[in-house]
Residue, then its C-alpha position, 0 to 999 in steps of 0.5 A: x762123053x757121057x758121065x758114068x753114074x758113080x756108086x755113092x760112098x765108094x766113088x768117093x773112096x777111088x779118090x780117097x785111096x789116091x790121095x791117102x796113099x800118095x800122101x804116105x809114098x810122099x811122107x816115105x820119100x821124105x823120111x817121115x818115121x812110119x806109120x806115114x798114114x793114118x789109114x788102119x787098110x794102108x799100114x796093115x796091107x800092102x798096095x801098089x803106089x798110085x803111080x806104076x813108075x814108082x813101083x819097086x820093079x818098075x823103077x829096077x826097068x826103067x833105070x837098069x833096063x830101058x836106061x842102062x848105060x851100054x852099047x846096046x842097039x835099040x833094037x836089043x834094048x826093046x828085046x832086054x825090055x820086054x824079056x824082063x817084063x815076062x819074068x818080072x824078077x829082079x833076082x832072075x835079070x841080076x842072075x842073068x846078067x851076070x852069066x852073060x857078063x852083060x845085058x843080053x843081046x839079040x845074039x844071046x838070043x840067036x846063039x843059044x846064049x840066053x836060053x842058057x842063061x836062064x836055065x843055068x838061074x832056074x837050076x840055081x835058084x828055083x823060080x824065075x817068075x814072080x806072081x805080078x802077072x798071070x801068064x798064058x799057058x805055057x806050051x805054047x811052043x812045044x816046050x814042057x817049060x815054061x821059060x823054054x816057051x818064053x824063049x821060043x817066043x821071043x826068038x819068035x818076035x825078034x828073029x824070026x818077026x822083027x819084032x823091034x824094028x816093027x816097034x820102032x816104026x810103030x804110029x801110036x801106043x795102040x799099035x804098039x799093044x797090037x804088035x805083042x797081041x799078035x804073039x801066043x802068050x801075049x794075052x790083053x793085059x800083058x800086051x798092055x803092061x808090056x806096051x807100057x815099059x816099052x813106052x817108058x824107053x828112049x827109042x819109043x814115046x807116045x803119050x800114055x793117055x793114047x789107049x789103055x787096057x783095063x785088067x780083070x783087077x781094073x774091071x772088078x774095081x770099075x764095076x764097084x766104083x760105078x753103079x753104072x757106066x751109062x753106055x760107057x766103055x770100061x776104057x772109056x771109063x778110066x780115060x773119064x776119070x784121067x780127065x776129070x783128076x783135079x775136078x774130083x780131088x778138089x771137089x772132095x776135097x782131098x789133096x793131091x800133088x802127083x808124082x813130082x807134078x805128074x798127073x794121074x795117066x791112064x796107067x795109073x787110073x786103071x791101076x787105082x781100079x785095081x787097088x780101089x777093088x782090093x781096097x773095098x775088101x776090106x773098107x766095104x766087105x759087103x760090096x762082094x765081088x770074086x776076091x773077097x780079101x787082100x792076101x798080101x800084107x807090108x813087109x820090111x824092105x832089106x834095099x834102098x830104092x833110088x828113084x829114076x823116071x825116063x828122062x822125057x817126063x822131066x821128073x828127075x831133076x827135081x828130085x833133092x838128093x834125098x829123094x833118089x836114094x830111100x833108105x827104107x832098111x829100118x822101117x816097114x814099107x808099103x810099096x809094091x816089092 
């Protein structure tokens, strides 16, 4: 493969970020008193963690969604996982689950019982989106809300496309990422980040290196961390640095554990992208690009955050009790929430 030619003192701040912010998600984990970084960037605004996985909304998928201890079939379990992404809500997901007593079905799905569900949260509560992701159009299906469209979807893939008994078939992540393609509303990087969460589940395991997907954050970053990507395909370019990690980290010098052992995965290389583009708004003003600042600053987190990561990656047991349960109720934090 062909090496990208990196710009010079920005290049270098991919792997600075990475290292920095790793460092303060470790000193947090491991009950440090804040600030658990140095950086004026990092305590001031708030990033996501170098690992998707570790992330607030991520770790409430992994262990309350795709791991939850019920008698849901495989198949129900992949509908669960997806409907939650496309909300990304936690308060949305309490809520339903509550009304139907139990996570949902593909029969809330097919007796009206979900739909329901939702429109119930939406009179209570307002909003059942958050902002992580910008959705498609949402009329789609003839429906003037945007969840009635969502629902029609997804009665779409599961009851009328058989959408997870295709998934469970599927021969590599790709095809896993092609099959929600297919779909309205599944624009490229959804489908991906959706790909993403299905892949974290029992029932479906490919490597998370087998294909990405870089995002217009990821891309922005990519264009800013290189002066030129000497032929090289934005994807290409992430899966470049997934392979040259521990070369870059030591060669600058900059000292980086990963998550419980865990090396950068393509996931998180396109993610650091995107924090890297947020992050030179503020560390290289000059470098302009379509955003030229970070909205979003820390807030105080009112819950704990209990660590779990699908079981395959062999994380879990080597987290001391200590660290499946953070309490971050007395200090600021700089997670994703």
């Amino acid at each position: 493969m062909r090496n990208p030619i990196p710009r010079p003192g920005v290049y270098e701040l991919y792997w600075k970020f990475a290292a920095e912010r790793q460092k303060a998600f470790e000193a947090r984990v491991s009950g440090a008193p804040w600030p658990w970084t140095h950086d004026p960037i990092l305590q001031e605004f708030k990033f996501c963690n170098v690992f998707r996985a570790a992330d607030r909304v991520s770790q409430y998928m992994i262990r309350d969604v795709a791991y939850k201890q019920d008698d849901s079939t495989p198949q129900d379990r992949l509908f669960q996982i997806v409907a939650f992404r496309t909300f990304s809500n936690i308060r949305t997901w309490n809520s339903v689950t509550t009304k139907l007593e139990r996570s949902p079905r593909l029969q809330d799905l097919a007796d009206g019982s979900f739909e329901r569900a939702l429109s119930e949260t939406r009179a209570e509560n307002g909003g059942l989106y958050t902002g992580a992701f910008i959705l498609c159009a949402t009329d789609a299906y003839g429906q003037s809300l945007k969840h009635l469209n969502h629902v029609s979807l997804f009665q779409h893939m599961f009851l009328m496309e058989s959408l997870a008994d295709r998934l469970l078939a599927a021969a590599s992540l790709e095809s896993i990422y092609l099959m929600l393609h297919e779909f309205p509303l599944m624009g490229d990087f959804m489908s991906y980040q959706t790909a993403i969460d299905l892949n974290y589940s029992e029932p479906i395991n490919f490597s998370e290196n087998d294909f990405t997907q870089p995002g217009p954050g990821a891309v922005r970053g990519i264009k800013k961390v290189f002066l030129d990507l000497n032929g090289l395909s934005p994807r290409e370019a992430i899966m470049w640095m997934v392979d040259h990690q521990e070369a870059e980290f030591d060669r600058l010098g900059y000292e980086f554990n990963g998550l419980w052992g865990r090396r950068l995965h393509a996931i998180d290389a396109q993610g650091l992208f995107c924090e890297t583009d947020k992050y030179c708004r503020e560390a290289v003003p000059e470098l302009l690009s379509a955003r030229s600042r970070i909205k979003a600053r820390f807030s105080a987190s009112t819950e704990p955050l209990e660590f779990f990561f699908p079981p395959k990656w062999g994380i879990n047991p080597h987290l001391s009790k200590d660290e499946h349960v953070v309490d971050v109720t007395r200090q600021p934090q700089l997670v994703s929430v």
